[in-house]
PDB file as gemmi writes it, atoms N, CA and C in Angstrom:
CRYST1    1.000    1.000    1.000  90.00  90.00  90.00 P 1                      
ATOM      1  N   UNK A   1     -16.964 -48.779  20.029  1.00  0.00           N  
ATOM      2  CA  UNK A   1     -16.886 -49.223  18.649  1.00  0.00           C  
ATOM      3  C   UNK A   1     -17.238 -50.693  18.448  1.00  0.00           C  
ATOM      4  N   UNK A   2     -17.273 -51.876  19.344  1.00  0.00           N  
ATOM      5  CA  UNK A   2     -17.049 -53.011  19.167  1.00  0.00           C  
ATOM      6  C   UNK A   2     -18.447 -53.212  19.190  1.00  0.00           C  
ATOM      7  N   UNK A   3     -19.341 -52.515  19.336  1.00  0.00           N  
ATOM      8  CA  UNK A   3     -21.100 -53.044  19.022  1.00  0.00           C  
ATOM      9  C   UNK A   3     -21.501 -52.252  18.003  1.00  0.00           C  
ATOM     10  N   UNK A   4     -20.488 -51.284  16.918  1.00  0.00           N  
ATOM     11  CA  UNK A   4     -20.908 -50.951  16.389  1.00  0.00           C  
ATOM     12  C   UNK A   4     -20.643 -51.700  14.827  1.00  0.00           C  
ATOM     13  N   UNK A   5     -22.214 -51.962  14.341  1.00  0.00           N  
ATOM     14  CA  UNK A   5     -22.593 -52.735  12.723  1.00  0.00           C  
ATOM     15  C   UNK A   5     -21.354 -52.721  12.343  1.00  0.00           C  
ATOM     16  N   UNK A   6     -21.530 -51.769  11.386  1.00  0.00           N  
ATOM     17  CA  UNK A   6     -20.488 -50.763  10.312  1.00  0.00           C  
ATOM     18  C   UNK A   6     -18.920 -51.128  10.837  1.00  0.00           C  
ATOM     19  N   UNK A   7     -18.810 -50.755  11.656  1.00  0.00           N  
ATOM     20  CA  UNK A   7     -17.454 -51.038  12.104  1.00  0.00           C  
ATOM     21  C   UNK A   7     -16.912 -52.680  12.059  1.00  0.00           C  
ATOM     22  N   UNK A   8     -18.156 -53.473  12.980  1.00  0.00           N  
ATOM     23  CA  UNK A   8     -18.196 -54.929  12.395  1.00  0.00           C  
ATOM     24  C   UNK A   8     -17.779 -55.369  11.108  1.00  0.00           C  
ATOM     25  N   UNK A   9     -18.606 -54.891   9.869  1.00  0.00           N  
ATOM     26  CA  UNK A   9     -19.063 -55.204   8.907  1.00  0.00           C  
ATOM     27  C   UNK A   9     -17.191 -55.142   8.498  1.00  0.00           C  
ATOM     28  N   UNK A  10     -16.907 -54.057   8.306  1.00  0.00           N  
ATOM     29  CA  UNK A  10     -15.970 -53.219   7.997  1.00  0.00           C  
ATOM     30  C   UNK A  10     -14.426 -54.155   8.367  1.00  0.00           C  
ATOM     31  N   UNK A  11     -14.287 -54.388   9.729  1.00  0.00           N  
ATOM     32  CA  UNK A  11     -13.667 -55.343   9.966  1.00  0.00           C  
ATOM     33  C   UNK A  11     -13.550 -56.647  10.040  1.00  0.00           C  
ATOM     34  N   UNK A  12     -14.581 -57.333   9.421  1.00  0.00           N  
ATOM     35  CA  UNK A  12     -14.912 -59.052   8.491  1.00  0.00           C  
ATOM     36  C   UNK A  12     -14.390 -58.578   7.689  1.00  0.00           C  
ATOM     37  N   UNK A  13     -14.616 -57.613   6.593  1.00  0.00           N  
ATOM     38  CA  UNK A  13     -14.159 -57.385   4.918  1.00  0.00           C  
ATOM     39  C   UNK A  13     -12.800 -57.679   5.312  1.00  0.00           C  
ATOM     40  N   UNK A  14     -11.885 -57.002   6.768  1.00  0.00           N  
ATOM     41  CA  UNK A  14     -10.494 -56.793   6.095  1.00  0.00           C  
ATOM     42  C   UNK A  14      -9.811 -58.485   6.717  1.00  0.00           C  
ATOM     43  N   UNK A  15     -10.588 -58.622   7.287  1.00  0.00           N  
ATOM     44  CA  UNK A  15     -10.580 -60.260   8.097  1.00  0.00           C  
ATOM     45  C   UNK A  15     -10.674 -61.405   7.127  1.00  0.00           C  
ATOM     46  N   UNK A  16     -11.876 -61.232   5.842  1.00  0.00           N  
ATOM     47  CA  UNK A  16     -11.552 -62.217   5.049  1.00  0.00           C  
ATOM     48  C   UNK A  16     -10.792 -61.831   3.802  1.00  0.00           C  
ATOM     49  N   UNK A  17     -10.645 -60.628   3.341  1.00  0.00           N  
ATOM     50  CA  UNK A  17      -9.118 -60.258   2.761  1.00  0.00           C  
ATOM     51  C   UNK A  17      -8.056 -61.133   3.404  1.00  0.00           C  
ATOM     52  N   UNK A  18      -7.573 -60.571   4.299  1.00  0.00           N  
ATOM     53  CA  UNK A  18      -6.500 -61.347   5.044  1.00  0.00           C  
ATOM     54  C   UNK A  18      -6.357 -62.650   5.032  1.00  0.00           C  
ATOM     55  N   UNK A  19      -7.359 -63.457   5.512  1.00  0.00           N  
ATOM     56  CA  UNK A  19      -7.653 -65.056   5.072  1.00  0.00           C  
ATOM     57  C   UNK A  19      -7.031 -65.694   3.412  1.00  0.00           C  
ATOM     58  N   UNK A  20      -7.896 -64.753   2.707  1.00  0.00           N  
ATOM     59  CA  UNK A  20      -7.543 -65.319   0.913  1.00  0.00           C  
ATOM     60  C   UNK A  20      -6.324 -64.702   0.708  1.00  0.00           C  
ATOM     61  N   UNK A  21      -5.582 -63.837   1.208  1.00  0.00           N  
ATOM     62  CA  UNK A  21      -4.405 -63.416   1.040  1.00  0.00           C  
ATOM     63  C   UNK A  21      -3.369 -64.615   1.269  1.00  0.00           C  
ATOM     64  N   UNK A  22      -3.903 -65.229   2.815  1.00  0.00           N  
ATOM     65  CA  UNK A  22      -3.144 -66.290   3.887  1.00  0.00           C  
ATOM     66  C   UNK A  22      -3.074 -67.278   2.953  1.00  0.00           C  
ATOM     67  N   UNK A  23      -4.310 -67.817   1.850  1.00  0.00           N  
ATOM     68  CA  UNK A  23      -4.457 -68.766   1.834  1.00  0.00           C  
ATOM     69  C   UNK A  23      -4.704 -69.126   0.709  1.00  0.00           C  
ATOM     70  N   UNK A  24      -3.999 -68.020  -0.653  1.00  0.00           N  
ATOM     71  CA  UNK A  24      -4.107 -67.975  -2.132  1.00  0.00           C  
ATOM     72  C   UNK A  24      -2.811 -68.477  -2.403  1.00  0.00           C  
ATOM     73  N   UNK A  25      -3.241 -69.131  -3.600  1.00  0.00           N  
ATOM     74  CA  UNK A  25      -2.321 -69.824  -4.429  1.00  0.00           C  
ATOM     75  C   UNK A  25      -1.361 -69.230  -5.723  1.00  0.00           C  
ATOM     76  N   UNK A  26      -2.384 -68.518  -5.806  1.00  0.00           N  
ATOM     77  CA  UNK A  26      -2.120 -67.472  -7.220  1.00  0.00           C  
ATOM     78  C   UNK A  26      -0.802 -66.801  -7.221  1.00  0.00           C  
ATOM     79  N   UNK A  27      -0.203 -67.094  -7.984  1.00  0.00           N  
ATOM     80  CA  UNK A  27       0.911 -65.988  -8.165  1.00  0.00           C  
ATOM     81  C   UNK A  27       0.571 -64.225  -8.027  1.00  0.00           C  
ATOM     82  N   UNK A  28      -0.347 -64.237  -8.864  1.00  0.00           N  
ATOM     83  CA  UNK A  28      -1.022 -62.393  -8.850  1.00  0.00           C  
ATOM     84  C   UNK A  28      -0.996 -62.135  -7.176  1.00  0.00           C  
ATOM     85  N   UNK A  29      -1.041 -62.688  -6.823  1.00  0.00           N  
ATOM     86  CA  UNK A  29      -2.147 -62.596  -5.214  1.00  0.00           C  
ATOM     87  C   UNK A  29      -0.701 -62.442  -4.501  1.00  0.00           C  
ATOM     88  N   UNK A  30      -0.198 -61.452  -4.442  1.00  0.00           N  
ATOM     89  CA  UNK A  30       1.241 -61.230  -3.685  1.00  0.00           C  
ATOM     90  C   UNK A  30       1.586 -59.603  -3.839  1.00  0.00           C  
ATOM     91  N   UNK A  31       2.214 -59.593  -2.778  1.00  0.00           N  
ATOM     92  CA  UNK A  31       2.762 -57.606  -2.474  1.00  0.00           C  
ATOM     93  C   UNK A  31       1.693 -57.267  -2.574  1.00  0.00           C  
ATOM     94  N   UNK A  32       1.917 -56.216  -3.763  1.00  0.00           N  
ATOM     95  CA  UNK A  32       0.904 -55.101  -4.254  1.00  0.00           C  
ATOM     96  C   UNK A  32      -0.096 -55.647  -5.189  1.00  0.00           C  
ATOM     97  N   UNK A  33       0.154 -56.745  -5.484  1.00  0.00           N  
ATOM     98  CA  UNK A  33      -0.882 -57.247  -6.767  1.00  0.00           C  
ATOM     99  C   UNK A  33      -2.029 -58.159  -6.002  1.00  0.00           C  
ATOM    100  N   UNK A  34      -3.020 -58.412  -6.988  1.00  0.00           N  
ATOM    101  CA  UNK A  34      -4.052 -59.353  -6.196  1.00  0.00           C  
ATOM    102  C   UNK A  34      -4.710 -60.403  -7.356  1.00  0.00           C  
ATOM    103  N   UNK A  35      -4.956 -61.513  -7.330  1.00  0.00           N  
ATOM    104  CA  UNK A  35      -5.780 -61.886  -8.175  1.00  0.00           C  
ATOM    105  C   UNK A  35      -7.219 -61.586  -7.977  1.00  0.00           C  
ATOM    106  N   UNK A  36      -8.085 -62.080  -8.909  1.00  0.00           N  
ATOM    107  CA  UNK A  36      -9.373 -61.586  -9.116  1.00  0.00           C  
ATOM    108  C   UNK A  36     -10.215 -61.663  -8.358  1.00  0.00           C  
ATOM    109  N   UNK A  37      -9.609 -62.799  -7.085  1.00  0.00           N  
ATOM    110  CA  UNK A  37     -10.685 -62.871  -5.903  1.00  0.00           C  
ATOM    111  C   UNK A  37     -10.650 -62.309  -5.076  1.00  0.00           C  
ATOM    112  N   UNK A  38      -9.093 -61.972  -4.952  1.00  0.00           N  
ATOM    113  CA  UNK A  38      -8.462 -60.904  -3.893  1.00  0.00           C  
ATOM    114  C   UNK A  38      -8.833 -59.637  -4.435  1.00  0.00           C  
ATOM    115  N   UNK A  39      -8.829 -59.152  -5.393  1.00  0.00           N  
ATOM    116  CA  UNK A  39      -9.424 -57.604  -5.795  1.00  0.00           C  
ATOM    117  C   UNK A  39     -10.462 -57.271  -5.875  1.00  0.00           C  
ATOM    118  N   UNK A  40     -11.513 -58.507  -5.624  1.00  0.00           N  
ATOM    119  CA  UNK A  40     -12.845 -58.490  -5.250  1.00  0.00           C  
ATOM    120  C   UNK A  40     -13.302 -58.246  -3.761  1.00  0.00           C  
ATOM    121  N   UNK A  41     -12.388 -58.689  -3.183  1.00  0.00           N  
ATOM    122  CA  UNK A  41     -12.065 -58.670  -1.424  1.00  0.00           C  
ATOM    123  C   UNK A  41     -11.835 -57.474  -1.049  1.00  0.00           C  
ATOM    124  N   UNK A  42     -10.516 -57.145  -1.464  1.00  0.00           N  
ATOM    125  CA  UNK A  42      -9.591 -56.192  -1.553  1.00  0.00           C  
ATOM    126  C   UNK A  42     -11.233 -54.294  -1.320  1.00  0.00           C  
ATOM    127  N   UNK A  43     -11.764 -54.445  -3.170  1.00  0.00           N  
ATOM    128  CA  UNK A  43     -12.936 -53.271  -2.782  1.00  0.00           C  
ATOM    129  C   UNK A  43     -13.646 -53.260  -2.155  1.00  0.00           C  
ATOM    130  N   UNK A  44     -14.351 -54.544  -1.610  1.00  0.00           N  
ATOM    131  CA  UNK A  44     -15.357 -54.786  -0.236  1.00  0.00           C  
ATOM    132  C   UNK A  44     -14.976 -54.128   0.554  1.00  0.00           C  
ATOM    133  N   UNK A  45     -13.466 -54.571   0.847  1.00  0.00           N  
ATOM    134  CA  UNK A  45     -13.018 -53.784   2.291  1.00  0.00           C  
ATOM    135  C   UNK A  45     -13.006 -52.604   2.151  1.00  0.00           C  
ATOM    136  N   UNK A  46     -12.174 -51.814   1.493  1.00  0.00           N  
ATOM    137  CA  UNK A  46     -12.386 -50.717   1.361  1.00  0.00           C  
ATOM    138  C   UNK A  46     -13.669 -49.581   1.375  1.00  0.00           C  
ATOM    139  N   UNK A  47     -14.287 -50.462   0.313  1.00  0.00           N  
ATOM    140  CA  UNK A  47     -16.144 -49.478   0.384  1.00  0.00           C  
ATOM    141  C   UNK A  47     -16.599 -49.822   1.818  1.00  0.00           C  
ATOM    142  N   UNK A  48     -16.282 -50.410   2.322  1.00  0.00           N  
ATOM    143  CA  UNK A  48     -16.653 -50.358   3.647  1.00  0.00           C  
ATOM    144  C   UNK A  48     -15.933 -49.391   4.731  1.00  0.00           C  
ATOM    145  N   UNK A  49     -14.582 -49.529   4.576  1.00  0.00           N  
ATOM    146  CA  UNK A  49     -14.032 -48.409   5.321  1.00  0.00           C  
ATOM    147  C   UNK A  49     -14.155 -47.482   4.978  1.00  0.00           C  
ATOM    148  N   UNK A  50     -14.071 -47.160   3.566  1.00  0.00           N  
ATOM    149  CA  UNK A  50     -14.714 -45.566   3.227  1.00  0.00           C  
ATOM    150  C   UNK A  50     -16.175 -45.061   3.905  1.00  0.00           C  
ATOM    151  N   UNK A  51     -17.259 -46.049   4.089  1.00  0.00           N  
ATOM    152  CA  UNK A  51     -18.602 -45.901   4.434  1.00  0.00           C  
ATOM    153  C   UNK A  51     -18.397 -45.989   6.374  1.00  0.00           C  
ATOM    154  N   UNK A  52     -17.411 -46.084   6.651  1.00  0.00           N  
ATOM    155  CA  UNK A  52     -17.141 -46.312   8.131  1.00  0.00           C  
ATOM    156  C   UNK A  52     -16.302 -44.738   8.289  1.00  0.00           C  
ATOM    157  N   UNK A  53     -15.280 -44.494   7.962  1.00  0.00           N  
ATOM    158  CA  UNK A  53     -14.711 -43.003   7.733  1.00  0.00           C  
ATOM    159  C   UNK A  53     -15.377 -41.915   7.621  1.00  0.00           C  
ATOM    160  N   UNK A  54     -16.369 -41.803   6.356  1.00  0.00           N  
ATOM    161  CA  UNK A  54     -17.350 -40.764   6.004  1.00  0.00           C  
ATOM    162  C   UNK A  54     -18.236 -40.916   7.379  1.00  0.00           C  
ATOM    163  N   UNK A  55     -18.554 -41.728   7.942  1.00  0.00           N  
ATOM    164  CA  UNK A  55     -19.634 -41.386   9.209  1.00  0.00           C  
ATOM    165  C   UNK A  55     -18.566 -40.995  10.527  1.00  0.00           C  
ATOM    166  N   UNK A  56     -17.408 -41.555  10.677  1.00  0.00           N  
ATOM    167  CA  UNK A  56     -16.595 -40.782  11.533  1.00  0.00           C  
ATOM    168  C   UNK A  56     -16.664 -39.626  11.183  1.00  0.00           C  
ATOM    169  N   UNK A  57     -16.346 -39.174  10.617  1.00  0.00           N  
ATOM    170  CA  UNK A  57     -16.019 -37.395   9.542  1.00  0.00           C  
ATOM    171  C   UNK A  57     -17.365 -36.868   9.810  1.00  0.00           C  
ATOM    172  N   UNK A  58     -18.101 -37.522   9.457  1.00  0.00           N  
ATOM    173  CA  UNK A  58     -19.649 -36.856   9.658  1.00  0.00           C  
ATOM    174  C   UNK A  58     -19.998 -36.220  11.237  1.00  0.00           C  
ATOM    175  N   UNK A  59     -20.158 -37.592  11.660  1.00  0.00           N  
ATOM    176  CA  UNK A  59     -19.976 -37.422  13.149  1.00  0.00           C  
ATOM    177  C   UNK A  59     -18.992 -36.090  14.565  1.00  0.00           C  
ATOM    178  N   UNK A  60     -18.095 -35.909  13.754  1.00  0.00           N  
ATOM    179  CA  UNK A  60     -16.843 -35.026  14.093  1.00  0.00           C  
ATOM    180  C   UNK A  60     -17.542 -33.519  13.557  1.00  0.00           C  
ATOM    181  N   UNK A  61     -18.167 -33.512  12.493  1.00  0.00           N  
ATOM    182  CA  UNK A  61     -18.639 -32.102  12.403  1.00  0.00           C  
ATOM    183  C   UNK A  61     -20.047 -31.851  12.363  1.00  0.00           C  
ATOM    184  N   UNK A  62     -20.877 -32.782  13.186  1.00  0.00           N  
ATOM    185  CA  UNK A  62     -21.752 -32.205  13.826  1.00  0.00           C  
ATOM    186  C   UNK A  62     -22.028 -31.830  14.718  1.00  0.00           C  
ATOM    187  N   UNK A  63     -22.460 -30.084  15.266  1.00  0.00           N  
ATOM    188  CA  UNK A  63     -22.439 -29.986  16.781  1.00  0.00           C  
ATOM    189  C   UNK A  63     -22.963 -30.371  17.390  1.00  0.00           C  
TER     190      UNK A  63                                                      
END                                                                             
């Protein structure tokens, strides 16, 4: 996994989430809530793990 793009890619998104999380000021930007930079972060990561998942899944049901 560790030379793989996607997976890379995938794990920066949740790497600089984590960072602006570490390192926001915002009140919003706490628990469950996010401010606007963090919820910008926040779907990066995600559309990326979704696009990293769907090719696991893919992968798993091809013979």
């Amino acid at each position: 996994m560790p030379n793989d793009r996607l997976y890379q890619r995938y794990m920066d998104a949740l790497r600089t989430y984590r960072d602006h999380r570490a390192a926001c000021t915002d009140s919003r930007c706490g628990g469950s809530g996010r401010c606007p930079d963090g919820e910008r972060l926040w779907i990066e990561f995600t559309r990326r793990q979704d696009a990293y998942m769907r090719r696991i899944r893919n992968r798993r049901n091809t013979p």
